[in-house]
N, C-alpha and C positions, 0 to 999 in steps of 0.2 A: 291563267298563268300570270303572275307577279310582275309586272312592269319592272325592268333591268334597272337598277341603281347607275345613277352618275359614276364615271371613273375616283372621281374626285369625294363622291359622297362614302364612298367603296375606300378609299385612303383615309379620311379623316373619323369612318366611324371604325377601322382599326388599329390608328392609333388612338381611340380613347378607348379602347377595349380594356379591361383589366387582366395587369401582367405585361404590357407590350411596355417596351421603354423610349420613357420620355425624358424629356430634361426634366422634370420633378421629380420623377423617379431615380435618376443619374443622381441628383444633388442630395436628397433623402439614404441613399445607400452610401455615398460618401462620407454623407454625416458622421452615420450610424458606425461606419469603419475605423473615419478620425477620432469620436468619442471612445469607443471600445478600444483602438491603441493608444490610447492617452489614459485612459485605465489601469489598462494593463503597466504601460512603463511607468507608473507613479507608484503601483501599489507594489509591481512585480520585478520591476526592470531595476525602478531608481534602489531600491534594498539591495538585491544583488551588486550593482554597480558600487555600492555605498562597503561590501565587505570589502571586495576585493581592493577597494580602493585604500582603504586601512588597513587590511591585512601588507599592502605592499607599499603604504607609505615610507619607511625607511627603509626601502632598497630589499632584493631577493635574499641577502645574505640573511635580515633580520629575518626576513618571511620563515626561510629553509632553519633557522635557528630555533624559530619556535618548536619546531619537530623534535629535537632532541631533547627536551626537556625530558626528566624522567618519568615525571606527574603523565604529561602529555600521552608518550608513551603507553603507560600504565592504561591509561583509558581507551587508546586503540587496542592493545591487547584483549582487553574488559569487553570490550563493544565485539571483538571476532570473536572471541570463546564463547560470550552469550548466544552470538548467533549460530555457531556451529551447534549447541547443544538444543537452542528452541527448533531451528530448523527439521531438524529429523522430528522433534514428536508434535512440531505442528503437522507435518506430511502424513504422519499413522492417524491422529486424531482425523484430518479434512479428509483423507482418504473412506476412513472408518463411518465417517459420520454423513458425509454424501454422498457412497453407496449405501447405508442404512434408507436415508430418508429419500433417495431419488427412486430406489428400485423395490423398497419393501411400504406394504403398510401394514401398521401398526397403530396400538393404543397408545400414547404421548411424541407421537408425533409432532403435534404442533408446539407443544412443551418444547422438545427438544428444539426446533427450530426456532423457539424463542430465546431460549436460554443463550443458541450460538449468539444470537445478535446483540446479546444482554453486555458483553463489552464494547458494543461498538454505541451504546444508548449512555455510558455510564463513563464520567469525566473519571478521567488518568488519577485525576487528585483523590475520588472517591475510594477509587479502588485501593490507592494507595494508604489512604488513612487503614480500610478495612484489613491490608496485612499487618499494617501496627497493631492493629488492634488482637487480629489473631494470636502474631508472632513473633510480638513485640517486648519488653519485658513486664510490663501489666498486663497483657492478655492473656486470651484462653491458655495457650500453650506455653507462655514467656516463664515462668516456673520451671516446669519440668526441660525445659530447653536450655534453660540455665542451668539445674542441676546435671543436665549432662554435656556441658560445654559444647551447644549448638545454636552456633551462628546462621539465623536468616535476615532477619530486617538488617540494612547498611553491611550485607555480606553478598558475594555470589550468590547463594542460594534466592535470597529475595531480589535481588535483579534481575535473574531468570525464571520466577514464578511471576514477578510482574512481568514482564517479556511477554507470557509466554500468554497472559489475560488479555493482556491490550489485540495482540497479534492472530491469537488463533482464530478468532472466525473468517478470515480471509481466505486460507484454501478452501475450507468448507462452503463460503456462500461464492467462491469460482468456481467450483465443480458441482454443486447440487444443479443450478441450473443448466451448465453444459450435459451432464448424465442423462437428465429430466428431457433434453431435446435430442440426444443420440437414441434414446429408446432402449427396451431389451430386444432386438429382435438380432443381432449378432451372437447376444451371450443365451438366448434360445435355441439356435441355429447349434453352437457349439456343442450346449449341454446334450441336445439331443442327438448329435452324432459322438458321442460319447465322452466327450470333456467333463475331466474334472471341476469343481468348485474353484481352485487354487490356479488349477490351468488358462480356465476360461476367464478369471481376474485378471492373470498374467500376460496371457498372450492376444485379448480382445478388450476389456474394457482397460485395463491401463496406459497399454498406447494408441487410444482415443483421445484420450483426458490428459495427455503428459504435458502438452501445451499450456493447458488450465492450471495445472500443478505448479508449473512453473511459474506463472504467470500470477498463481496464487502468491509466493514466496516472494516478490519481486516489490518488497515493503521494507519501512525503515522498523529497526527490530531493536533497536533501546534507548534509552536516553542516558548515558555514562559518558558519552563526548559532551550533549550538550549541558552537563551539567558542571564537566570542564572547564568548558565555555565559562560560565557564568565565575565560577572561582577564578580565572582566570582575569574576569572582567574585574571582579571585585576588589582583587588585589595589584587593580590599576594597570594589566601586561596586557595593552592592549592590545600590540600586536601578535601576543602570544592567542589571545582570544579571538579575534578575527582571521588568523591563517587556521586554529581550530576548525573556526565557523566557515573560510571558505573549504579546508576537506568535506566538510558536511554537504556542504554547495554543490561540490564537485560529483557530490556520490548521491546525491538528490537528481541532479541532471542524467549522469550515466544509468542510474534506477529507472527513469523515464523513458531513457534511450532503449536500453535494453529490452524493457516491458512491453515499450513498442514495437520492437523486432520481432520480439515472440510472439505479438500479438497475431501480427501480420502472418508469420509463417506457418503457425498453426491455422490460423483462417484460409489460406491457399490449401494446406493438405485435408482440409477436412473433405 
């Protein structure tokens, strides 16, 4: 039998144990905290701090003034209309394409799960050249689109086809995974005690996944404010440009707020 350790040997060889804390340990995590908030408030804090601070330089009234412009305006309007019409057919598309790939196999499967992620690989600018190019009035179609007075590039139609490129793979890659780890063994269960196709989508795997759907959606869906922004900057209003950019601020934070709620509360009912 082992000869009993010192009290004291029994102290000193748990605190050098690895993980136990020590003052090197205390002084290293502190570090590591002050560096990381010192970070963050230069790259993250002092920018925000930096709009609002110009946006409210001359007083609430200038701030609240910016809003009524009609330009102003015109781009909030622009920015909801976009989003009402992308939102419904990103939801058919993510819906479509994450029960395709989560619960079917198939021959281009992986194709397709490439293709989703093929916006999220490919700069805004890219894509954006390639509808000029389509839709533009030297492209493929800019001909025939002109001969029948139809407006896409620098119209709605092209703000919501680009919307709708940048944005779409985000329900799809929230829900293929979530699908993928609830399994088919509900919509099994269903079909075989006699569930319809349409029933058993309805009433078992979409309010599984409604969390995820939503959670999908919970993204910024154009750039018509901040290109606002930028005309605005350009033509020297600055504060008309900085109360723009802090609404943006304000619906970037609440975007985050929100997405975390829903995080949460779909993670409790699962």
């Amino acid at each position: 039998m082992a000869a009993a350790l010192p009290h004291g040997a029994l102290a000193d060889d748990a605190a050098t144990r690895p993980g136990q804390h020590t003052w090197m340990h205390a002084i290293v995590r502190w570090l590591c905290i002050t560096i990381s908030l010192t970070f963050l408030a230069a790259v993250l804090l002092a920018p925000l701090a930096t709009v609002f601070a110009m946006a409210l330089g001359r007083g609430l009234a200038a701030y609240l003034n910016g809003f009524t412009d009609p330009d102003t305006l015109a781009a909030i309007r622009l920015t909801l209309t976009t989003a009402l019409v992308v939102v419904p057919l990103n939801t058919v598309f993510g819906l479509a394409a994450a029960w395709a790939i989560a619960k079917f196999e198939f021959r281009g499967k992986s194709v397709l799960i490439t293709l989703i992620d093929l916006p999220l690989a490919i700069s805004p600018v890219i894509s954006g050249m390639v509808f000029v190019l389509l839709f533009g009035l030297h492209g493929w179609f800019g001909v025939w689109l002109q001969e029948h007075d139809i407006s896409i590039v620098f119209a709605l139609p092209g703000i919501i086809l680009a919307t709708m490129f940048v944005t779409f793979p985000y329900v799809a890659r929230e829900l293929i995974p979530l699908m993928q780890q609830l399994g088919n063994d509900e919509e099994e269960a269903a079909i075989t005690l006699g569930a319809g196709g349409w029933m058993t989508f309805f009433r078992v795997t979409l309010p599984k996944v409604r969390w995820g759907l939503v959670s999908g959606h919970i993204r910024g869906l154009t750039n018509t404010m901040p290109l606002h922004i930028e005309i605005l900057y350009n033509e020297y209003n600055f504060v008309g440009a900085f109360a723009v950019a802090s609404l943006l601020t304000l619906l970037a934070v609440l975007t985050l707020l929100v997405k975390t709620l829903v995080e949460r509360t779909g993670y409790r009912r699962r």
